[in-house]
Each structure stands twice: as structure tokens, then as C-alpha cells.
C-alpha positions in Angstrom: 21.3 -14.8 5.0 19.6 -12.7 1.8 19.7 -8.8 2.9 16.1 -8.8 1.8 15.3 -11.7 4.2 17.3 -9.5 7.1 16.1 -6.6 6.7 12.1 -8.8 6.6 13.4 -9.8 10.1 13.3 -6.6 11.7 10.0 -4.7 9.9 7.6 -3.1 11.6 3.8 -3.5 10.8 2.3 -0.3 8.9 -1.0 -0.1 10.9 0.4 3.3 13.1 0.3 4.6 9.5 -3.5 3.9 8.8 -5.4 4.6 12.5 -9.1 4.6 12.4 -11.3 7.3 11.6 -13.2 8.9 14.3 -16.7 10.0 14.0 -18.4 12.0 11.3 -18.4 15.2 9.7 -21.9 15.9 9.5 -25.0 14.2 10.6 -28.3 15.5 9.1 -28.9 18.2 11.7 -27.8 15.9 14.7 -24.6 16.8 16.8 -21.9 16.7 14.6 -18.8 14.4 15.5 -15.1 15.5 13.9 -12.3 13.2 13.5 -8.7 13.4 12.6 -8.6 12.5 9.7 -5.3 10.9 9.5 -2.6 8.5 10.8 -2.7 8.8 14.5 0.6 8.4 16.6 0.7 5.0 18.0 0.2 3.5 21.3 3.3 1.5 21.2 5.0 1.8 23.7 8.0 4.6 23.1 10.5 3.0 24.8 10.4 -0.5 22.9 10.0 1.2 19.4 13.2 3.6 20.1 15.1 0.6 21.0 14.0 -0.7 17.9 15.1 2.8 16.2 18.2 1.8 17.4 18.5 -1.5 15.8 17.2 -0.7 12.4 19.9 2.3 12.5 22.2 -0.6 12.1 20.2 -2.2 9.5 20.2 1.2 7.8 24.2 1.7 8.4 25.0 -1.8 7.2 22.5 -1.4 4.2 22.7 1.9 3.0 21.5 1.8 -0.8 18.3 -0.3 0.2 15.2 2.1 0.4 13.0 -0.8 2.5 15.6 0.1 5.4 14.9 3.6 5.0 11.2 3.0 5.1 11.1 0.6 8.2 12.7 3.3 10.1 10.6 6.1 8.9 7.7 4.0 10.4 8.9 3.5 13.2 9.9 7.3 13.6 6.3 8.2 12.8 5.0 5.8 15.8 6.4 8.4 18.2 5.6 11.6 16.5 9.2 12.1 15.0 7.5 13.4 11.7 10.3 15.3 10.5 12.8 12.4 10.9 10.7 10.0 9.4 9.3 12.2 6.4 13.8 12.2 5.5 13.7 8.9 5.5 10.9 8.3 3.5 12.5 10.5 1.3 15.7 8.8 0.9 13.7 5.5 0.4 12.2 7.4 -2.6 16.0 8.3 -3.7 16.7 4.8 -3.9 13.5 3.7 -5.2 11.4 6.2 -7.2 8.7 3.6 -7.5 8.2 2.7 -3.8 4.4 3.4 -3.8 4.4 2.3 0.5 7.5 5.6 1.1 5.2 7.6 -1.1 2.1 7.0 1.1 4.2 6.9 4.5 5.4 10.3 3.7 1.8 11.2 2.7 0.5 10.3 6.4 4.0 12.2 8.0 2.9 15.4 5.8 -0.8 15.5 6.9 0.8 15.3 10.4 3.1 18.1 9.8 -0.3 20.0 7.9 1.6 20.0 4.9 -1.6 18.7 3.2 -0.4 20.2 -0.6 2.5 17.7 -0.3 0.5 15.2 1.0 -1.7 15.0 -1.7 0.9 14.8 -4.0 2.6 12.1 -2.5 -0.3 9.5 -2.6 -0.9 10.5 -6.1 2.7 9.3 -6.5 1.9 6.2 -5.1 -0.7 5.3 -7.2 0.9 6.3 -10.2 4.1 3.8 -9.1 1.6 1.1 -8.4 -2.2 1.5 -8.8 -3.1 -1.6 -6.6 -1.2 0.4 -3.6 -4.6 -0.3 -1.6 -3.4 1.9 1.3 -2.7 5.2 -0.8 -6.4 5.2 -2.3 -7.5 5.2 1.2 -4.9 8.1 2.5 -5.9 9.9 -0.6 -9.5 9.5 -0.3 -9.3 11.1 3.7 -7.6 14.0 2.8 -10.0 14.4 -0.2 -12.7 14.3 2.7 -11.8 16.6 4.9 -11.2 18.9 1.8 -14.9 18.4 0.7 -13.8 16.7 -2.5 -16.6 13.5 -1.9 -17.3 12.4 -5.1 -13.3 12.4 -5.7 -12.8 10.7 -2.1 -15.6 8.2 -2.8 -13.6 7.1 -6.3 -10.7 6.5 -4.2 -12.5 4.4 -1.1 -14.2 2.1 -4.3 -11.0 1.3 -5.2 -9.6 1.2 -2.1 -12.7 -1.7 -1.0 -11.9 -3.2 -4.4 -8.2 -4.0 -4.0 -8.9 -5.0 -0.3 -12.3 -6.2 0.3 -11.3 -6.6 4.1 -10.2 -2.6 5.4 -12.9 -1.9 7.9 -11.2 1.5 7.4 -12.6 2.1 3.9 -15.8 0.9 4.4 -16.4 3.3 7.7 -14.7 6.2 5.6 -17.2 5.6 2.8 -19.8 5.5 6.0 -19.0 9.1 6.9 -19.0 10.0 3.0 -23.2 8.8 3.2 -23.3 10.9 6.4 -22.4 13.5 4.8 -24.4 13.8 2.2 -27.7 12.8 3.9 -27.7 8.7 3.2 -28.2 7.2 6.8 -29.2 3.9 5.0 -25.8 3.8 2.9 -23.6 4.7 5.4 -25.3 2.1 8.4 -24.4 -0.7 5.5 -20.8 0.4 5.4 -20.5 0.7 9.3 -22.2 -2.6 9.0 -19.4 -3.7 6.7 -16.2 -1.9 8.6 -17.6 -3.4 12.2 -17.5 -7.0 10.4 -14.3 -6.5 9.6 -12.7 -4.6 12.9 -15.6 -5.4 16.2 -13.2 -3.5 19.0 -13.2 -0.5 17.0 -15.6 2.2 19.0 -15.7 4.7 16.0 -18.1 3.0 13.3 -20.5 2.3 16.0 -20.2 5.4 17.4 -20.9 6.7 13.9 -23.8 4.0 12.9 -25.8 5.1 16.0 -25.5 8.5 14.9 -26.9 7.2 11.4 -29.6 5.5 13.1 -30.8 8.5 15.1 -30.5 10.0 11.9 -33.2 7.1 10.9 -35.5 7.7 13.5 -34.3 4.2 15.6 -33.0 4.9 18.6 -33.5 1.8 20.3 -30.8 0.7 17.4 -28.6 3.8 18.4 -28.4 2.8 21.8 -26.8 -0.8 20.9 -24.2 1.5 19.2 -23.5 3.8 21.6 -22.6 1.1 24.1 -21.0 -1.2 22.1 -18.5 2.0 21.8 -18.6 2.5 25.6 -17.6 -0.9 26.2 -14.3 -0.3 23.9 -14.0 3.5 25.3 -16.0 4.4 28.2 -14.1 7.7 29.0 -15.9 9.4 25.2 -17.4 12.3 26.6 -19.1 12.6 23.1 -20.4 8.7 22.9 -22.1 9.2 26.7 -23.6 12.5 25.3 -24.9 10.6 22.4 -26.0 8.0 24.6 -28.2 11.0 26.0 -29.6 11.8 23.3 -31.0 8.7 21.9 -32.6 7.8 25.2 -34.0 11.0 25.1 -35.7 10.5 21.6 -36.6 7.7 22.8 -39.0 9.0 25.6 -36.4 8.5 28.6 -35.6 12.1 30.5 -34.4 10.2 33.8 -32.0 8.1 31.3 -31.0 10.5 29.7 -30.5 13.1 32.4 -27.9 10.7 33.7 -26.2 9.7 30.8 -25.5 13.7 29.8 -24.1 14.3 33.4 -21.7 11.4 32.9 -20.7 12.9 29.4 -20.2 16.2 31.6 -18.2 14.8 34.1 -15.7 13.8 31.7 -16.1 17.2 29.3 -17.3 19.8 30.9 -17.8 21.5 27.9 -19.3 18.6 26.0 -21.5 20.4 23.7 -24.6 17.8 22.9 -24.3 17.2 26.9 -24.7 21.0 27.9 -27.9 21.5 25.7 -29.5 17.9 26.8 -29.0 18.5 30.5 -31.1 22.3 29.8 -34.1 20.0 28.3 -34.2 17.3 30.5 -33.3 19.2 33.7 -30.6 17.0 34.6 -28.4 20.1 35.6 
């Protein structure tokens, strides 16, 4: 069998590397919702993916001087948090391949785990420079660029990012909380519109759109939202708080009373919840 076609055998997907986004940065004087920002550790269950560790530390040993090995473990490191590990391997697939734009973008999402965000940067600038159709380091770029305040820059990235892959809900929700941000409810509930096409059992871009169409003065809309997001997370302290809130624009104390306490009993300190339950005397 072809090493290449071997080592293919025992990859692991990328999609720990790129978790959804979750919520917003700022929303037009309405509660304000603040997400990550970058790769998320996975769900995977840790003992299957360190058994898999354990295999592809054959595939490395057998194949030493091929960087994909290097890279497939570093994923898989990453899956369970072992940053530091995965950033060396990463960096030994670059060794062996100066122009591997996915190691340069891996170790991206490792660094911004680690807050090494300088390096970060770097790195999916690297990426792009070794191949500027590397969808995924436009996107990583264009997060960091967020959080950093950087839009116009991050919104350069996320066009080119939707451009090379018209299908990453991911972008499109990114670009969603890029409106937000700079006051265009009607921009950003098209690119929710666009990322929930593309991904329906993700809870954060309806969680977001509702808050763009509170933001529009339709909470009848919001509300949709904020349950669609309950249905795929109904422990979000924040959604049921938001759910609050848009039944209270709406005219509905009694509803809203309710849906604050239930936002309470999961966060105590739920901000949006604690100031609702004071208006609508549902404390």
C-alpha cells in the first residue's frame, strides 16, 4: 500500500480545529453575548481519540520524514486540550513541509488556545502565503482579527473565506457578528440566514439572529430564534434570558417573568435575567 494512501487511512477530520462561534460581540445597546473566539476542544470522546494517539504514534514512528503524520497527530492532540504537544507536532510537520498551509493554521488554532495570539496571527498569515485558497486560515485569521477589533481587516478575510467555500456556515455567522457589531441588524440576519442554511443544529446563529431581530424591533421573529437555540441547547442560561427579553418587548410580563427565572435557575448570575426579573417582578 502507498504511504500516502496509509497514512489517508488513519486521519482524523479537522472540524475540532474550526468550532462554531458563539454569540456576539456587541448588539446595538441590547445584552451583549461574548464568544470564544476560537477552536473549541472537542467532544470526542477522550478515551477513543487517545487510543487513536496511540496508533498514529506508529504511523508517525514508521513514517518519520512525512509532515501529514505529524499533522494528523497534532489534531488529534488538540481534540483533548494537549496544546503544547500538538503545537510540536505541528511544528515538525512545518520542518518537513514549509508550505503545509493546514500545520500553519492547526498551530494557529493551538496558539490562540495557549493565548499566544502574536504567534497565532503569524501562523495563518503563513498559511495563506503557502496557499492563498487555504479556506480555513482566512477564517482563523479573520476571528482573531475580530476579537482584536480589526473588522474591516477580518471582514477581507471572511469574503475570501465565503469565496473559496461557499458552504462554511462558520464564515457567514462570523461575518453575522461583524454587522452586529457595527450596527447592521439587516446584514447580519442575511448571514445568519446564510450560516443556518448551511449548519440547522447549530444553536449559536439563531441565538445571534434573534438578537439581530430584537435589534429590528421583531420580536415575534426573535422568539423563533431563541427556541430554535433551546431546542439544540436548552441548559443556555443566556438564550432563556433572551427568550425573556423578547417576550417582554413583546408585551408578555407573565412570559417573560418565567422565562428569566428559568435563565436564573441555570445562572444565577445571568445578567439580562437579573435586571428582567426587577421589571417584570418575577423575583
Amino acid at each position: 500500500m502507498h504511504k500516502m494512501a496509509r497514512l489517508r487511512s488513519s486521519l482524523i477530520a479537522l472540524a475540532a480545529l474550526a468550532a462554531p462561534l458563539a454569540g456576539c460581540d456587541s448588539m446595538n445597546g441590547l445584552p451583549t453575548t461574548r464568544g470564544p473566539g476560537y477552536a473549541e476542544v472537542s467532544n470526542a470522546d477522550p478515551k477513543a481519540v487517545e487510543a487513536n494517539i496511540d496508533s498514529l504514534d506508529a504511523v508517525v514512528a514508521n513514517h518519520p520524514d512525512d509532515p501529514e503524520a505529524y499533522n494528523t497527530r497534532g489534531v488529534a492532540l488538540a481534540k483533548i486540550g494537549k496544546y503544547e504537544r500538538a503545537t510540536a507536532d505541528f511544528s515538525q510537520a512545518i520542518k518537513l513541509d514549509p508550505r503545509h498551509a493546514a500545520a500553519y493554521t492547526n498551530r494557529a488554532l493551538a496558539e490562540r488556545q495557549m493565548g499566544a495570539n502574536d504567534a497565532a496571527l503569524t501562523d495563518f498569515t503563513h498559511a495563506i502565503d503557502a496557499n492563498p485558497n487555504h479556506a480555513p486560515a482566512y477564517l482563523g485569521r479573520a476571528n482573531l482579527l475580530r476579537t482584536q477589533g480589526r473588522l474591516d481587516d477580518a471582514l477581507h478575510d471572511l469574503d475570501q473565506a465565503i469565496r473559496l467555500n461557499p458552504e462554511n456556515a462558520q464564515a457567514f455567522h462570523a461575518r453575522g457578528l461583524i454587522a452586529q457589531r457595527q450596527g447592521d441588524d439587516a446584514r447580519a440576519v442575511k448571514d445568519f440566514d446564510n450560516a443556518i442554511d448551511r449548519d440547522p443544529f447549530s444553536a449559536a446563529p439563531y441565538q445571534a439572529r434573534g438578537q439581530s431581530q430584537l435589534a429590528l424591533g421583531k420580536p415575534d421573529k426573535a422568539i423563533e430564534d431563541f427556541n430554535a437555540a433551546l431546542n439544540v441547547n436548552n441548559k443556555n442560561a443566556e438564550a432563556w434570558a433572551l427568550l425573556g427579553l423578547a417576550y417582554e418587548k413583546k408585551g408578555d410580563r407573565r412570559q417573560a417573568s418565567e422565562n428569566y427565572r428559568r435563565a436564573l435557575s441555570l445562572n444565577a448570575s445571568e445578567p439580562v435575567a437579573k435586571q428582567g426579573v426587577g421589571r417584570t417582578g418575577g423575583g
